[in-house]
C-alpha positions as CSV (number, residue, x, y, z in Angstrom):
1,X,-72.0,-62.9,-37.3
2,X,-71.6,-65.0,-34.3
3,X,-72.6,-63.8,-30.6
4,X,-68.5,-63.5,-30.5
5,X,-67.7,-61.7,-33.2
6,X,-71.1,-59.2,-32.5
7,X,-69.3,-58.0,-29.2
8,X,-66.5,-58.0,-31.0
9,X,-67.4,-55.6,-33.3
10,X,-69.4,-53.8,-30.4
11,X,-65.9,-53.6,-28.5
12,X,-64.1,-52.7,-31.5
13,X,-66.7,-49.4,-32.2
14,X,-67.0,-48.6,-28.3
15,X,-62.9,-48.5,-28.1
16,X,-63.0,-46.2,-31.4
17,X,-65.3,-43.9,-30.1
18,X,-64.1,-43.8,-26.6
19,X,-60.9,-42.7,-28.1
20,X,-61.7,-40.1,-30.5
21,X,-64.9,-38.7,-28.1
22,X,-66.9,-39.0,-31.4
23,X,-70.8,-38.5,-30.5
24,X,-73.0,-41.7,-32.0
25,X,-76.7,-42.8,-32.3
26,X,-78.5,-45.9,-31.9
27,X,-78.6,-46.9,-35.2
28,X,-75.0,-46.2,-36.0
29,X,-74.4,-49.0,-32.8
30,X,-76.7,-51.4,-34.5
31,X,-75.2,-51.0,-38.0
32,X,-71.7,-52.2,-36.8
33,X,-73.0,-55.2,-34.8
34,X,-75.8,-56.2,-36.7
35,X,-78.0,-56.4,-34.2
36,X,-81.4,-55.7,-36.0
37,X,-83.9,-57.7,-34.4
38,X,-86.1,-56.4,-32.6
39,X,-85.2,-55.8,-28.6
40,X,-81.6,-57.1,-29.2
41,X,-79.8,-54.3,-28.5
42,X,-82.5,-53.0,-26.1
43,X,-81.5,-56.3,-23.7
44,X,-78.3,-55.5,-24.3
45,X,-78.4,-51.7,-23.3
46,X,-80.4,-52.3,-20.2
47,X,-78.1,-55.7,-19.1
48,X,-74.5,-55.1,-20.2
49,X,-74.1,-51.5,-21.5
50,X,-75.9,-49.4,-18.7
51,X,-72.8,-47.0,-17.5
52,X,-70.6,-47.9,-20.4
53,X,-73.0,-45.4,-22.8
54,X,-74.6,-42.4,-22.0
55,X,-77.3,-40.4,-23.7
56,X,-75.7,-37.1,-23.8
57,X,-79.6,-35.5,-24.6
58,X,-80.7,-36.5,-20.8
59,X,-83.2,-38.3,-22.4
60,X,-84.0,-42.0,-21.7
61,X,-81.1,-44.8,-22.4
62,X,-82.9,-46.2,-25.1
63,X,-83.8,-43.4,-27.6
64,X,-83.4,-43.7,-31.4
65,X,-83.8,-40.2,-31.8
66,X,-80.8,-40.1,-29.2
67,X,-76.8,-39.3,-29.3
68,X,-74.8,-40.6,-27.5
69,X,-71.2,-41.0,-26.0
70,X,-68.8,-44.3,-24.5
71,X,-68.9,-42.8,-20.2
72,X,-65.5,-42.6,-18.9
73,X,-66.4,-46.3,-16.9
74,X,-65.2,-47.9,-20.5
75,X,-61.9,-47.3,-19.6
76,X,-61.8,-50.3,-17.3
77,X,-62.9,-52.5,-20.0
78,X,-60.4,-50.8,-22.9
79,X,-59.2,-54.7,-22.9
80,X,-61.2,-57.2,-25.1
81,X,-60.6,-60.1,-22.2
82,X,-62.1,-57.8,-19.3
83,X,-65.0,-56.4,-22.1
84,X,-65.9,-59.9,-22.6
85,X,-66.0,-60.8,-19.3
86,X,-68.2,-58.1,-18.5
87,X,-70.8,-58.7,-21.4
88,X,-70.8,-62.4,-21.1
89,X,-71.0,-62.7,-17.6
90,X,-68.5,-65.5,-17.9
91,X,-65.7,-66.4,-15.8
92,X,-62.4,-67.0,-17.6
93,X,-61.1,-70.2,-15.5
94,X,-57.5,-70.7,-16.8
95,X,-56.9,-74.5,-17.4
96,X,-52.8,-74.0,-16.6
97,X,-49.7,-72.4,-17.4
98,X,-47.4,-73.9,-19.7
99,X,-43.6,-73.8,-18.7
100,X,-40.9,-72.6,-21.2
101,X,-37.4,-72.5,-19.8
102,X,-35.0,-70.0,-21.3
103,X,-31.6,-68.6,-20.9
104,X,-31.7,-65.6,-19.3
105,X,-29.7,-62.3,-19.6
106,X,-30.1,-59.5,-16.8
107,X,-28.9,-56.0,-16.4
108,X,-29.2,-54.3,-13.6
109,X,-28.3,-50.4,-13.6
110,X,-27.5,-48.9,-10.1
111,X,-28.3,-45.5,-9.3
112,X,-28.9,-42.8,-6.6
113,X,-32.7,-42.2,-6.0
114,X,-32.3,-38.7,-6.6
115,X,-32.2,-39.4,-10.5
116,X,-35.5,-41.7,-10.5
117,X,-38.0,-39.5,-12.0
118,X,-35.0,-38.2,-15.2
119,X,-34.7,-41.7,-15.3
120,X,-37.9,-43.5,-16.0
121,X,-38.7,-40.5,-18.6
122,X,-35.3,-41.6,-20.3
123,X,-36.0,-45.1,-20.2
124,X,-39.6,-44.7,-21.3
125,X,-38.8,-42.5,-24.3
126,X,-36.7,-45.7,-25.5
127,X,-40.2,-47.6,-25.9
128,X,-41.4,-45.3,-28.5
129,X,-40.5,-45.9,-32.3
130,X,-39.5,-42.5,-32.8
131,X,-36.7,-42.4,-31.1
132,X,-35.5,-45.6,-31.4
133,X,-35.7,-45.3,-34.9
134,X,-33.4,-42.1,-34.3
135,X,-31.0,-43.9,-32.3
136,X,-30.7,-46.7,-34.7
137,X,-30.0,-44.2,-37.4
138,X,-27.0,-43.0,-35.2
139,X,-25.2,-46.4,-35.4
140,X,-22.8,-46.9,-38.0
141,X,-24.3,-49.5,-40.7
142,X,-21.2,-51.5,-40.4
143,X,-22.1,-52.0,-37.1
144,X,-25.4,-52.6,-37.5
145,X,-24.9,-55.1,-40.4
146,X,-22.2,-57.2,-38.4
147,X,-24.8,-58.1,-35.8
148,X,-28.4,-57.8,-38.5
149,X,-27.9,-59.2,-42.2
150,X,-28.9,-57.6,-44.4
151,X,-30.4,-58.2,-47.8
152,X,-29.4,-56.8,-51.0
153,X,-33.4,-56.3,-51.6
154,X,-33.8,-54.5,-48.7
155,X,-34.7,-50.7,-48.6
156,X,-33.5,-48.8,-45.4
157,X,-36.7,-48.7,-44.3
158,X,-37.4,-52.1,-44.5
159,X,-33.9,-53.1,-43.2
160,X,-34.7,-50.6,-40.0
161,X,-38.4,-52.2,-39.6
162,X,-36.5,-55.9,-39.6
163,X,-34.4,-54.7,-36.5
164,X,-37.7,-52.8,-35.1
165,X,-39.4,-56.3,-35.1
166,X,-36.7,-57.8,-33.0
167,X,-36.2,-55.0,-30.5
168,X,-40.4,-55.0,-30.1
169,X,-39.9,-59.0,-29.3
170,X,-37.3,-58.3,-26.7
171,X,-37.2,-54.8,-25.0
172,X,-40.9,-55.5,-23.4
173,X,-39.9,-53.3,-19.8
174,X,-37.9,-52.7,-17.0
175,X,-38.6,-52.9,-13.6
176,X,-37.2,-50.7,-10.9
177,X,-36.6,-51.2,-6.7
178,X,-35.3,-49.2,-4.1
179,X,-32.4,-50.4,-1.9
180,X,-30.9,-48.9,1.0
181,X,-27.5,-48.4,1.0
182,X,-24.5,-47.0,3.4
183,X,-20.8,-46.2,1.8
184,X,-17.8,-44.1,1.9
185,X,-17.2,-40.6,0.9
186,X,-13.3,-41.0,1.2
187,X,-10.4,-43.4,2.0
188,X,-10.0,-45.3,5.2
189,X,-9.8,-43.5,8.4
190,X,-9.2,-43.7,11.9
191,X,-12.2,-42.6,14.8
192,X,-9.8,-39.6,15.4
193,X,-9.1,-38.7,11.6
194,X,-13.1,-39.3,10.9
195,X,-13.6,-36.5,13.9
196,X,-11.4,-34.0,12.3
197,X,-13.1,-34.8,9.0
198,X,-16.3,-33.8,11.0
199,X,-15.6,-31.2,12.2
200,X,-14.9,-29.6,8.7
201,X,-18.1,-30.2,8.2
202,X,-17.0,-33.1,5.5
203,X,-18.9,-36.6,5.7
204,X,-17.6,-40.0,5.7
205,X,-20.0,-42.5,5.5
206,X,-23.2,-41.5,3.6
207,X,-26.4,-43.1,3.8
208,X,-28.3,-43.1,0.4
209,X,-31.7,-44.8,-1.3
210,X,-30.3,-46.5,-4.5
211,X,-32.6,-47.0,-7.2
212,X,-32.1,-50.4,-9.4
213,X,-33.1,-50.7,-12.4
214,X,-33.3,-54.1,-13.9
215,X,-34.0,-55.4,-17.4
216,X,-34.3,-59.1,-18.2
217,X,-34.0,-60.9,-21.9
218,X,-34.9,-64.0,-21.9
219,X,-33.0,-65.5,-25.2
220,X,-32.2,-68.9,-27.2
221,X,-28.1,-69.3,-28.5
222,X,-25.9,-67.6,-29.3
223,X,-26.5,-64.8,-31.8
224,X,-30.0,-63.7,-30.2
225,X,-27.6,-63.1,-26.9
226,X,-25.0,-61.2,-29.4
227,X,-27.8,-59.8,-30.6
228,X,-29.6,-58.1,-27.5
229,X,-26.4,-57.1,-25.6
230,X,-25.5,-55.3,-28.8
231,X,-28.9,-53.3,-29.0
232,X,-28.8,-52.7,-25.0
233,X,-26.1,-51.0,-25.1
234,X,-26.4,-49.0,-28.3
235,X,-30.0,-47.7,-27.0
236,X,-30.2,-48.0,-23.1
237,X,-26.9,-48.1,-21.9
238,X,-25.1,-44.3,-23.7
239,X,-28.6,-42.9,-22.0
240,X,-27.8,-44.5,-18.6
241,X,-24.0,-43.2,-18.3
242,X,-25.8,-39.6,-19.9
243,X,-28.5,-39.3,-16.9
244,X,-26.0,-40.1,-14.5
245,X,-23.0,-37.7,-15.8
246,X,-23.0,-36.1,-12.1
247,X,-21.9,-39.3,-10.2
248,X,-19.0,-40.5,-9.5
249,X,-19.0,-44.0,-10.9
250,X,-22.0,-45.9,-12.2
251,X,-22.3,-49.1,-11.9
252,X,-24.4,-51.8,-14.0
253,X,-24.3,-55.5,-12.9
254,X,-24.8,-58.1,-16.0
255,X,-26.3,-61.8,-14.8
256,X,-26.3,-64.0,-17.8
257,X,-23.4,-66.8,-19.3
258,X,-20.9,-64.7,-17.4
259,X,-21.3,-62.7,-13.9
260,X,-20.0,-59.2,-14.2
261,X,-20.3,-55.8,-13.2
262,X,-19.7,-53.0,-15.2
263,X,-18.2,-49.6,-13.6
264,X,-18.0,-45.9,-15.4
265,X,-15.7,-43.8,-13.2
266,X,-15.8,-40.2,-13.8
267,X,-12.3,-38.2,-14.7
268,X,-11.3,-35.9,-12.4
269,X,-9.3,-33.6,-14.2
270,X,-8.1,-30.2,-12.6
271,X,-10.1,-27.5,-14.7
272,X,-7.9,-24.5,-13.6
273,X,-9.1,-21.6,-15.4
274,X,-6.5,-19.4,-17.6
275,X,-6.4,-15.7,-17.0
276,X,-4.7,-13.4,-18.8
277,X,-3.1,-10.6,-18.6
278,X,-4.6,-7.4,-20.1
C-alpha cells in the first residue's frame, strides 16, 4: 500500500474502534496498515499517534504485550481531511473555488421563539430515513407518481430508495435566526381606547423574538423545482403548521421564480359546550 492508503486504513480502524470502544493490541494496528517493518509504527506512535491511543494497562505507549483504546482526542480528527492533516503535517492550501450559479428556491417559516427548541427536534427528525420513509408512505402513490416516474420493474422499495436519493441530494439543512419584532394584538385604536384596553389588563402592541427558519434549494428547470416544492411541503411544511397549532396565523415566505408569502390563519369557531338536562 501506498503512505496514503496506510493512513487510510489506519483512519479507517481508529474511526471503527473509537466508535464501538472495542479494546485493540499492537499487532492487530499493524495487521490493518501493514506496517511491518521494523520501528514503522514505533515512529508513528511516538510522532503522530501520541494522545490519539492510549495503553489502557498503564504501561509504556509502545508495548506489544499491550491493549489498547482510541482517547477521546480522536474525536477531533473523526474527519479523514483533519486526520490527514494531522499525520502528515501537511497544510491543505486550496488552489480556488469554482463558481456554479443556480436558481434558487427559499422558504422561510416564521415563528415565535417560544417554539424553537419543539421545532429544531421536528425539523431534525425529518433528516433521518426512518421517518421520512414513514411520511413518504403516507402520500398517496398517485401523488407520488405524478411528480416521480415510476418503472414497471421497480419494487416499492426500490421506487422509495429512488425518491430517497433525490431528497438526500436536496434537503441538506436549514438554518435558523432570531428577529425582533413589535405587532398588534387587536384592531386600530385610539391613545384613549388603547388606555381603556390597559387598564383591563389587555395588551395592544406586543413585543416578541421571532424565530426564522430558512431552507434554501438550489435547483436546475423546471421539474427539479416541481419536484422539491412538492416534497417540501409533503414532509416539512404539515409538521410546521402542526408545531405551531397554538398561533394565530403562521406565516411562510417563498423567494424563488415567484415572490410569495404563505399565511395559515387559525378558525375561531365558538366551542360553546352543550349541557343537558338531567
Amino acid at each position: 500500500m501506498g503512505k496514503q492508503d496506510t493512513q487510510r486504513a489506519a483512519h479507517a480502524f481508529l474511526v471503527e474502534h473509537f466508535v464501538s470502544g472495542q479494546i485493540f493490541t499492537l499487532d492487530e494496528f499493524r495487521r490493518v496498515t501493514g506496517w511491518d517493518k521494523a520501528g514503522t509504527l514505533n515512529t508513528y506512535l511516538r510522532k503522530q499517534y501520541r494522545g490519539l491511543i492510549e495503553n489502557i494497562e498503564r504501561g509504556p505507549l509502545i508495548s506489544e504485550a499491550g491493549r489498547y483504546r482510541v482517547t477521546e482526542s480522536f474525536r477531533e480528527l473523526l474527519e479523514w481531511r483533519k486526520f490527514r492533516q494531522h499525520v502528515t503535517q501537511v497544510r491543505v492550501v486550496l488552489k480556488g473555488h469554482a463558481r456554479v450559479r443556480s436558481k434558487v428556491l427559499i422558504y422561510e417559516f416564521l415563528m415565535p421563539l417560544t417554539h424553537e427548541t419543539e421545532l429544531r427536534t421536528t425539523l431534525d427528525s425529518l433528516f433521518f430515513k426512518d421517518t421520512l420513509l414513514r411520511k413518504l408512505r403516507a402520500i398517496q402513490s398517485i401523488d407520488l407518481e405524478n411528480h416521480f416516474t415510476r418503472l414497471g420493474t421497480q419494487s416499492d422499495d426500490e421506487y422509495l430508495n429512488h425518491i430517497m436519493d433525490f431528497i438526500g441530494a436536496h434537503f441538506v439543512g436549514y438554518s435558523i435566526s432570531q428577529v425582533d419584532g413589535r405587532f398588534r394584538a387587536v384592531g386600530i385604536l385610539a391613545y384613549d381606547e388603547v388606555a381603556t384596553l390597559l387598564k383591563s389588563e389587555r395588551r395592544y402592541l406586543i413585543d416578541e423574538t421571532t424565530a426564522v427558519t430558512r431552507f434554501i434549494f438550489p435547483y436546475d428547470g423546471e421539474e427539479e423545482l416541481d419536484r422539491v416544492r412538492f416534497l417540501f411541503h409533503e414532509l416539512f411544511v404539515g409538521s410546521m403548521i402542526e408545531l405551531a397549532k397554538s398561533e394565530q396565523q403562521v406565516w411562510m415566505l417563498e423567494s424563488g421564480p415567484e415572490q410569495l408569502v404563505h399565511i395559515w390563519q387559525a378558525d375561531e369557531e365558538d366551542e360553546d359546550e352543550q349541557v343537558e338536562d338531567v
